[in-house]
C-alpha positions as CSV (number, residue, x, y, z in Angstrom):
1,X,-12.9,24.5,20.3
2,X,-15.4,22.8,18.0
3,X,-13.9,20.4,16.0
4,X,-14.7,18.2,12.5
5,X,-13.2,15.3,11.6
6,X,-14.2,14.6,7.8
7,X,-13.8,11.2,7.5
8,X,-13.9,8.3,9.5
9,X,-10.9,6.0,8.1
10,X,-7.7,5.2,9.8
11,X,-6.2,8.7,10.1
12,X,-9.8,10.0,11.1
13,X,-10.5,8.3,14.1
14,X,-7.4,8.7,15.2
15,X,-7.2,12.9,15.0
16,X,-11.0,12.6,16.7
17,X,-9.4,10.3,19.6
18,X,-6.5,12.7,20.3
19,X,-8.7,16.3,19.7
20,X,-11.7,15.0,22.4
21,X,-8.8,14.3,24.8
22,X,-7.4,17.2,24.4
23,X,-10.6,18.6,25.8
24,X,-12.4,19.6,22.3
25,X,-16.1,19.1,21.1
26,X,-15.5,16.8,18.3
27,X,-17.7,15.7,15.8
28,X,-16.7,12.9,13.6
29,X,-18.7,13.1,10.1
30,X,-18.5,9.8,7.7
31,X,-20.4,8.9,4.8
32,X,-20.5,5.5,5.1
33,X,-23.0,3.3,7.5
34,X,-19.7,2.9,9.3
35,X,-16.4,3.5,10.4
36,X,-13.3,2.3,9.2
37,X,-14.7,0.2,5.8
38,X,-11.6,0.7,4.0
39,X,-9.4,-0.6,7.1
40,X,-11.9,-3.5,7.0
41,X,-10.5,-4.8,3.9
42,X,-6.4,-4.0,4.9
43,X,-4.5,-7.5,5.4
44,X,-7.0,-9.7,3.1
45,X,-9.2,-9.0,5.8
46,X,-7.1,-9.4,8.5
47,X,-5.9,-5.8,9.0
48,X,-2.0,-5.1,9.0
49,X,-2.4,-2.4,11.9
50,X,1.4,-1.5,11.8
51,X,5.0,-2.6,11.2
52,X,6.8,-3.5,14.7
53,X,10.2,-2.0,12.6
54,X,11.9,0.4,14.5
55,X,12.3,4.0,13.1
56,X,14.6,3.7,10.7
57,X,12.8,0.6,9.1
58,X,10.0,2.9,9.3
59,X,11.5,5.2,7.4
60,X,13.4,2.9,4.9
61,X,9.9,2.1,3.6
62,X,8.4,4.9,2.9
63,X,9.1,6.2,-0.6
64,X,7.6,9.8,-1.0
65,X,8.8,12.8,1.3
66,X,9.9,10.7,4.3
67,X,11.0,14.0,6.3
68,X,7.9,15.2,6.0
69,X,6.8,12.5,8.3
70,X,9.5,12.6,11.0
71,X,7.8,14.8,13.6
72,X,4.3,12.7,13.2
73,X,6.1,9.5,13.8
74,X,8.4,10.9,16.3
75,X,4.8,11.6,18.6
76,X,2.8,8.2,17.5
77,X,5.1,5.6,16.3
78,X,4.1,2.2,15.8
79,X,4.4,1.1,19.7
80,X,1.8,3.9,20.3
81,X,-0.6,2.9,18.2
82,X,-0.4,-1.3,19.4
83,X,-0.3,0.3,23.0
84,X,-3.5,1.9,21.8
85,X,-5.5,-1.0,20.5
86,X,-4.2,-3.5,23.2
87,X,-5.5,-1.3,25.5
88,X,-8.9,-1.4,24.2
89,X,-8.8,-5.2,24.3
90,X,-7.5,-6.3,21.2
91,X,-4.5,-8.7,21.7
92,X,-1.6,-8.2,19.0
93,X,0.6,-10.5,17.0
94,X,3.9,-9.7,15.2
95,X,4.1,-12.3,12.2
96,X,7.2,-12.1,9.1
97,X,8.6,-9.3,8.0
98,X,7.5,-7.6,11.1
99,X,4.3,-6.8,10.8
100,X,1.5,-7.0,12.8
101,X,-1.9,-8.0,12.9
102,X,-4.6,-8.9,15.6
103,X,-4.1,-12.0,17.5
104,X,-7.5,-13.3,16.2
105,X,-7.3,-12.7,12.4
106,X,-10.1,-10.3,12.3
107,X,-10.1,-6.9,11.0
108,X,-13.6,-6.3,12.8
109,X,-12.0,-6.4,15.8
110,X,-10.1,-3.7,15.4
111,X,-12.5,-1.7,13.7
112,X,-14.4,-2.4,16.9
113,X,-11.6,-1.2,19.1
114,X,-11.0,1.8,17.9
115,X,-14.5,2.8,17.9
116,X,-15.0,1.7,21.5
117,X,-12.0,4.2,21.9
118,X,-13.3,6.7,19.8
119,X,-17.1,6.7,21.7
120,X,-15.5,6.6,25.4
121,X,-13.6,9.7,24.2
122,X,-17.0,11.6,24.1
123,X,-16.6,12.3,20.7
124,X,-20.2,12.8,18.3
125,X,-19.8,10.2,15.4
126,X,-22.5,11.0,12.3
127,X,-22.7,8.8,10.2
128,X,-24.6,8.8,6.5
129,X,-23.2,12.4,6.5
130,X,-21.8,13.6,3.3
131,X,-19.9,16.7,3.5
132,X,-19.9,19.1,0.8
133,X,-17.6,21.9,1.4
134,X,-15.5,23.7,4.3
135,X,-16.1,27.3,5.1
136,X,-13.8,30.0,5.9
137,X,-13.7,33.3,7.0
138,X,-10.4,35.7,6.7
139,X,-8.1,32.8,5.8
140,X,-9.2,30.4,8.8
141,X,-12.0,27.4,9.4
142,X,-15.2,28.8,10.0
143,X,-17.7,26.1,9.2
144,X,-18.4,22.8,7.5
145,X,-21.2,22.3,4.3
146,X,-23.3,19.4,4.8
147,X,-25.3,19.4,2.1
148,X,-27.1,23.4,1.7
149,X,-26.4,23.9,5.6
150,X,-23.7,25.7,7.0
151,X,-22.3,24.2,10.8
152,X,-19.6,26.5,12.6
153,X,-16.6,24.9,13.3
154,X,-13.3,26.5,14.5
155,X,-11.2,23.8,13.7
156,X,-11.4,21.2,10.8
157,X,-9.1,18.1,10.3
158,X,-9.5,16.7,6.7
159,X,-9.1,12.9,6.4
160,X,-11.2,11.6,3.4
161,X,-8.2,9.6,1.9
162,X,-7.0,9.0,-1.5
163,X,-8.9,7.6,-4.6
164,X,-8.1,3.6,-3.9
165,X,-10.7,1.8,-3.5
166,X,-13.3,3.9,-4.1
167,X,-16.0,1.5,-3.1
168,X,-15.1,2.0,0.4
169,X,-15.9,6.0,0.7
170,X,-12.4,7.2,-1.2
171,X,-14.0,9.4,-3.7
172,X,-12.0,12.2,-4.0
173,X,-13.6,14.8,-1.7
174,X,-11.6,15.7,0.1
175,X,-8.9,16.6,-2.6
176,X,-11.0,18.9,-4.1
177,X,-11.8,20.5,-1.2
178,X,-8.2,21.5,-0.8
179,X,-8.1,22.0,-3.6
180,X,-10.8,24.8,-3.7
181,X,-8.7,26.3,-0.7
182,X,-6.0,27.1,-3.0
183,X,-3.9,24.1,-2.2
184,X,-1.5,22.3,-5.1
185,X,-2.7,18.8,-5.3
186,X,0.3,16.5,-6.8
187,X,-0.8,13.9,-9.3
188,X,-2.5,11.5,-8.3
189,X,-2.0,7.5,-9.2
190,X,-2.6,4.4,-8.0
191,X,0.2,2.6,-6.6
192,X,0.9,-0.6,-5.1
193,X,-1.0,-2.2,-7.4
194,X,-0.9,-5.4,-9.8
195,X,0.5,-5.2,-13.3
196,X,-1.0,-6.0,-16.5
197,X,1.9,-8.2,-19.1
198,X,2.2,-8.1,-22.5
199,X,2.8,-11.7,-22.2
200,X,-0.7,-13.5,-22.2
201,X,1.0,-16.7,-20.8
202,X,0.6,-15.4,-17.4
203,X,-3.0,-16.2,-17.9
204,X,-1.6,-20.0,-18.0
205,X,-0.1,-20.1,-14.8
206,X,-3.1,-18.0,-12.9
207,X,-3.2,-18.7,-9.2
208,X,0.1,-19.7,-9.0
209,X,2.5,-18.5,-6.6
210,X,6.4,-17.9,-6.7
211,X,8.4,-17.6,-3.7
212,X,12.2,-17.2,-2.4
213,X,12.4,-15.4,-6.3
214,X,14.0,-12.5,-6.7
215,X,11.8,-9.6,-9.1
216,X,13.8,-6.8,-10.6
217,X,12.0,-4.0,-12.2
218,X,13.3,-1.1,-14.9
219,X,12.0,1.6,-15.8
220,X,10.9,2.5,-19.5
221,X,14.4,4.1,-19.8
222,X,16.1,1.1,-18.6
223,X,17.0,2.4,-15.1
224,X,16.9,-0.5,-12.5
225,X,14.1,0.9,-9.5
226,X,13.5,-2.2,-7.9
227,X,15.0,-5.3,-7.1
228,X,14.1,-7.6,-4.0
229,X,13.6,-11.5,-2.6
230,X,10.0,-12.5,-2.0
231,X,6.7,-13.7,-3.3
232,X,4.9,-12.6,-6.3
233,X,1.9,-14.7,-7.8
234,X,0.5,-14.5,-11.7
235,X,-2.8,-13.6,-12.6
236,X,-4.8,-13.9,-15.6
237,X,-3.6,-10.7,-16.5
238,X,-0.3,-10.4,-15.6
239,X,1.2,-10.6,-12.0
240,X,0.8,-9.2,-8.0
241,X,1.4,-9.7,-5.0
242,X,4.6,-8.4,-2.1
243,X,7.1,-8.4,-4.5
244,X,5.0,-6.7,-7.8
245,X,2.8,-4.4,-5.3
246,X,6.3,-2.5,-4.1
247,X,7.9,-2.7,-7.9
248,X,4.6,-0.6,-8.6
249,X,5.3,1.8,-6.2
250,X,8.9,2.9,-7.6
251,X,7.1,2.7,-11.7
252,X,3.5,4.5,-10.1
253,X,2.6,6.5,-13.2
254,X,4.8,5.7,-15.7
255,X,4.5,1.5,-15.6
256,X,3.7,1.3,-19.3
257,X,6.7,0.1,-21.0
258,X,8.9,-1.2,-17.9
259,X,10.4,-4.1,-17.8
260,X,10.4,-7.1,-14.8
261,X,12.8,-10.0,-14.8
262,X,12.3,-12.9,-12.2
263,X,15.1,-14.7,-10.9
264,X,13.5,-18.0,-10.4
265,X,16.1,-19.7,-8.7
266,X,18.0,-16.9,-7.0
267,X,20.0,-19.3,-4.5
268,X,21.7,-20.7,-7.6
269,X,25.0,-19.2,-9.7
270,X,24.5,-19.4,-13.4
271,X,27.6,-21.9,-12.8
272,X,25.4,-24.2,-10.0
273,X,22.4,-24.0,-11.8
274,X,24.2,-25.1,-15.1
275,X,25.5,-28.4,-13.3
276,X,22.0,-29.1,-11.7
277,X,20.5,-29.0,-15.2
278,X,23.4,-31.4,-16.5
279,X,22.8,-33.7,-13.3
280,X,19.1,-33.8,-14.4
281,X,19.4,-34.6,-18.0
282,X,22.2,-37.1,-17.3
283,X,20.1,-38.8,-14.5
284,X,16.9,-39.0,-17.0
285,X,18.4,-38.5,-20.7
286,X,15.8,-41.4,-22.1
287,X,12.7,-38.9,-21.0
288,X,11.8,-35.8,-22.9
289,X,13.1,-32.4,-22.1
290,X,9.8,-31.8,-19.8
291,X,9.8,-34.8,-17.8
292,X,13.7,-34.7,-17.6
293,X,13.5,-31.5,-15.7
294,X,10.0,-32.4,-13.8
295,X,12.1,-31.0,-10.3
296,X,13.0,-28.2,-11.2
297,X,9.9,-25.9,-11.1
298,X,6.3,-26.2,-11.1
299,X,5.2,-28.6,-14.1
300,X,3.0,-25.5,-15.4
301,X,5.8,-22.8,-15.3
302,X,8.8,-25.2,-16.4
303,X,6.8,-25.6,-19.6
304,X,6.6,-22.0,-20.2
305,X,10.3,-21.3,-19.4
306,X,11.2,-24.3,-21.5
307,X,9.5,-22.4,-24.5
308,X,10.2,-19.0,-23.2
309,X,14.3,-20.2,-23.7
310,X,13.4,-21.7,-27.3
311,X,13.4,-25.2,-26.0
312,X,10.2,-28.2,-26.8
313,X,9.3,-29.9,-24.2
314,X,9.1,-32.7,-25.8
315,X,12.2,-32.9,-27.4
316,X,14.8,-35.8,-25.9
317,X,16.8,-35.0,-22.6
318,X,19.9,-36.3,-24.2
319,X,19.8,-34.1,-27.1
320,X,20.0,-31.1,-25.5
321,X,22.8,-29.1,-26.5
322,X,25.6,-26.6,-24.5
323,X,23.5,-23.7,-26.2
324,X,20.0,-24.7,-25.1
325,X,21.3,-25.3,-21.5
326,X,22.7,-21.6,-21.5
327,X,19.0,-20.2,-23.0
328,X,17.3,-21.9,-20.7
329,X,19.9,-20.7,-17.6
330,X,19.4,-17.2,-19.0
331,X,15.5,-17.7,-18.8
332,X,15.5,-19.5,-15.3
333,X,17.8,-16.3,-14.0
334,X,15.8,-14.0,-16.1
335,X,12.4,-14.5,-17.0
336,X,11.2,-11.8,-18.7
337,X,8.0,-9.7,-18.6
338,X,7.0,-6.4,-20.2
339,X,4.6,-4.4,-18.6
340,X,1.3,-2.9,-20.4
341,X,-0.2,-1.1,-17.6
342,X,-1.1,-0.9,-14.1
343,X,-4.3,-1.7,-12.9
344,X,-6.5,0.7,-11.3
345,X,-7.1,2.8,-8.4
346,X,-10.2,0.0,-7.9
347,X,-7.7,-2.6,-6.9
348,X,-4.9,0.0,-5.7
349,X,-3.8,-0.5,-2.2
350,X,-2.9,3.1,-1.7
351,X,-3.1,6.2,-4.1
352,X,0.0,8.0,-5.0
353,X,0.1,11.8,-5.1
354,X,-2.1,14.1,-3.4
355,X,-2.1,17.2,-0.7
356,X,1.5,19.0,-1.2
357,X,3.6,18.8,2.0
358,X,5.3,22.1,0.9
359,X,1.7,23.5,2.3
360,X,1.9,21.7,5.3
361,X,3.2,22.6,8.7
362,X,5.2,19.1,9.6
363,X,5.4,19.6,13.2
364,X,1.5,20.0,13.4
365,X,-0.1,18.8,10.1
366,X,-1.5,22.0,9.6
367,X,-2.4,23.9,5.9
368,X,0.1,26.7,5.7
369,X,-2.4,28.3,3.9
370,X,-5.5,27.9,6.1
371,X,-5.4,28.4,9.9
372,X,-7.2,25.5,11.7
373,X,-7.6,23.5,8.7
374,X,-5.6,20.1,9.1
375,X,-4.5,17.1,6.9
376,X,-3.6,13.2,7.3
377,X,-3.6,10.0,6.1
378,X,-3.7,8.8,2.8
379,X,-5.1,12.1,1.2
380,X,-0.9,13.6,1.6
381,X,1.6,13.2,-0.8
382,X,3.5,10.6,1.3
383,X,3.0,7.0,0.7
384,X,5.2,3.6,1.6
385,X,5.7,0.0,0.4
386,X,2.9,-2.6,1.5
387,X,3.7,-3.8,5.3
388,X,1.7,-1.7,7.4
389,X,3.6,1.2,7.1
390,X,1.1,2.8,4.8
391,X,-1.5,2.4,8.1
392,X,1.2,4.1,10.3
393,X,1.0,6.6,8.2
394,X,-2.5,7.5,8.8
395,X,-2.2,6.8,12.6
396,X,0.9,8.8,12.9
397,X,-0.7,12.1,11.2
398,X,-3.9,11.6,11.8
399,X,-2.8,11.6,15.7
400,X,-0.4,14.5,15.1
401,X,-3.2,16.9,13.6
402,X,-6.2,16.1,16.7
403,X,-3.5,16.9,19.2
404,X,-1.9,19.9,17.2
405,X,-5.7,21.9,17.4
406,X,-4.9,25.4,19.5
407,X,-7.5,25.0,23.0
408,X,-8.4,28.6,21.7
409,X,-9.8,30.2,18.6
């Protein structure tokens, strides 16, 4: 059969490897100048290929329609794709929390794996090539539009991605080209994603970052979604990274409003912290409040806490009464921030939403609604916390719908 691939990501390149070696004529059509710009970027440029978890880490991590995914990870899992890319000469390393990245730190050397892989499969890359509809005749894949031309194809496998990042190719097409097929497309919204803070004194304490803390998220109605040990860093406009990237996955469209409290010293009772603060201002009490407590956290952030829990800085250490040391407790084990808004799909990791796995064969990634029309990657309504599992993602399916094509029409 002749085969597209629309779109040359993750998910992409993987459908095109597994179709040609299943013996099909595939043609691999991206818009960009290359493959693979938005794994480029994945990892601070370092590209987090996977997460070494087994399957039911896998699985603990991702936080839309899990079972939707169990047959595509069940036929590529996360040993299958590092088999993949070692084998194209790309040495792997596992690092914390399991996941893994090239040995050299490099995302272009993946990127330059898996298009060595992709060429010795025999399949035609295009690239420049902007695709502008899909064809079909009596319910099934007939042809691709590029541009006012019609190309036959018997089998398409669409893999444009989300709306994250849009700088990087993910524009949307291939939503709406679903879409136009009759598909339901959930809403989509950018998720795993920094957060905006009512609080402006974030913007004091830019570039700094927290670790060991513990971040616990509600929800406008004052549900606890999220609550976890790790890092998290402020920005001038409001906080990210590990820890506030997975919070935004649980509030994804509805973060205006919630609430985040960080346990600054989460190793600590209220009772042990409450002696180490009477330790402190015992052992300095001629100092000021400030310089009394100069151990206890950064300088920048104690003197926000200190204020935060009603408390001046420069007030004297051996002043300080029962009452201020339980405000200040209360902040240190609960620093609060409210939440004004996500940021955008621009600086979103992964988008939320997307094609409806209810009109999606599981076991081969194919459109119930189409014949020969295939989906993966990021442009499903599946997505996962940051780790590498969102990348699985687009290998697993991706590798599931190029080997699921029929050999005949």
């Amino acid at each position: 059969m002749r085969v597209a691939i629309i779109g040359g990501g993750a998910a992409g390149q993987l459908a095109a490897i597994k179709a040609a070696e299943n013996g099909h004529r595939v043609t691999l059509l991206e818009q960009n100048e290359k493959l693979g710009k938005k794994l480029f970027i994945t990892g601070k440029g370092r590209c987090n290929v996977t997460n070494a978890a087994d399957r039911e880490g896998f699985f603990r991590h991702v936080i839309r329609n899990p079972r939707f995914l169990y047959s595509a990870y069940a036929h590529f899992d996360s040993a299958a794709i590092m088999a993949l890319i070692e084998a194209a000469g790309v040495p792997l390393k596992i690092e914390r929390g399991q996941r893994v990245f090239p040995a050299s730190d490099h995302s272009s050397d993946i990127l330059k794996a898996l298009e060595r892989t992709v060429r010795a499969a025999g399949v035609e890359v295009r690239l420049n090539t902007r695709v502008s509809g899909i064809v079909t005749t009596n319910g099934a894949v007939s042809g691709v539009r590029i541009g006012q031309t019609v190309e036959p194809f018997d089998a398409v496998v669409l893999a444009t991605g989300g709306l994250s990042y849009p700088s990087t190719g993910s524009t949307g097409d291939g939503l709406r080209f679903a879409q136009t097929l009759g598909h339901t497309i959930e809403p989509v919204c950018a998720s795993l994603v920094p957060l905006e803070t009512e609080e402006t004194w974030c913007a004091e304490l830019s570039g700094l970052t927290l670790k060991n803390v513990t971040l616990t998220a509600y929800s406008q109605k004052g549900r606890e979604v999220y609550s976890e040990l790790g890092e998290m860093l402020f920005t001038h406009f409001g906080v990210s990274g590990p820890l506030v990237l997975s919070a935004s996955a649980l509030l994804a469209g509805a973060a205006e409003g919630a609430l985040l409290s960080i346990d600054l010293k989460p190793g600590l009772s209220e009772e042990q912290l409450d002696a180490r603060l009477l330790r402190d201002l015992a052992a300095n009490n001629r100092k000021a409040m400030g310089g009394a407590l100069y151990g206890l956290l950064p300088q920048k952030l104690l003197g926000v806490v200190l204020r935060e829990a009603g408390i001046d800085a420069a007030a004297p250490a051996s002043g300080c009464t029962k009452a201020q040391r339980k405000a200040l407790v209360d902040t240190l084990k609960g620093l609060k921030l409210h939440v004004k808004a996500a940021r955008g799909f621009s600086e979103a990791i992964v988008t939320r939403g997307g094609v409806s796995t209810r009109e999606v064969n599981p076991s081969t990634m194919e459109s119930k609604k189409v014949k020969n029309l295939f989906f993966a990657g990021e442009m499903l309504d599946t997505d996962a916390f940051t780790g590498g599992f969102n990348l699985q993602i687009a290998w697993s399916t991706g590798a599931l719908a190029g080997s699921s094509i029929p050999t005949e029409v």
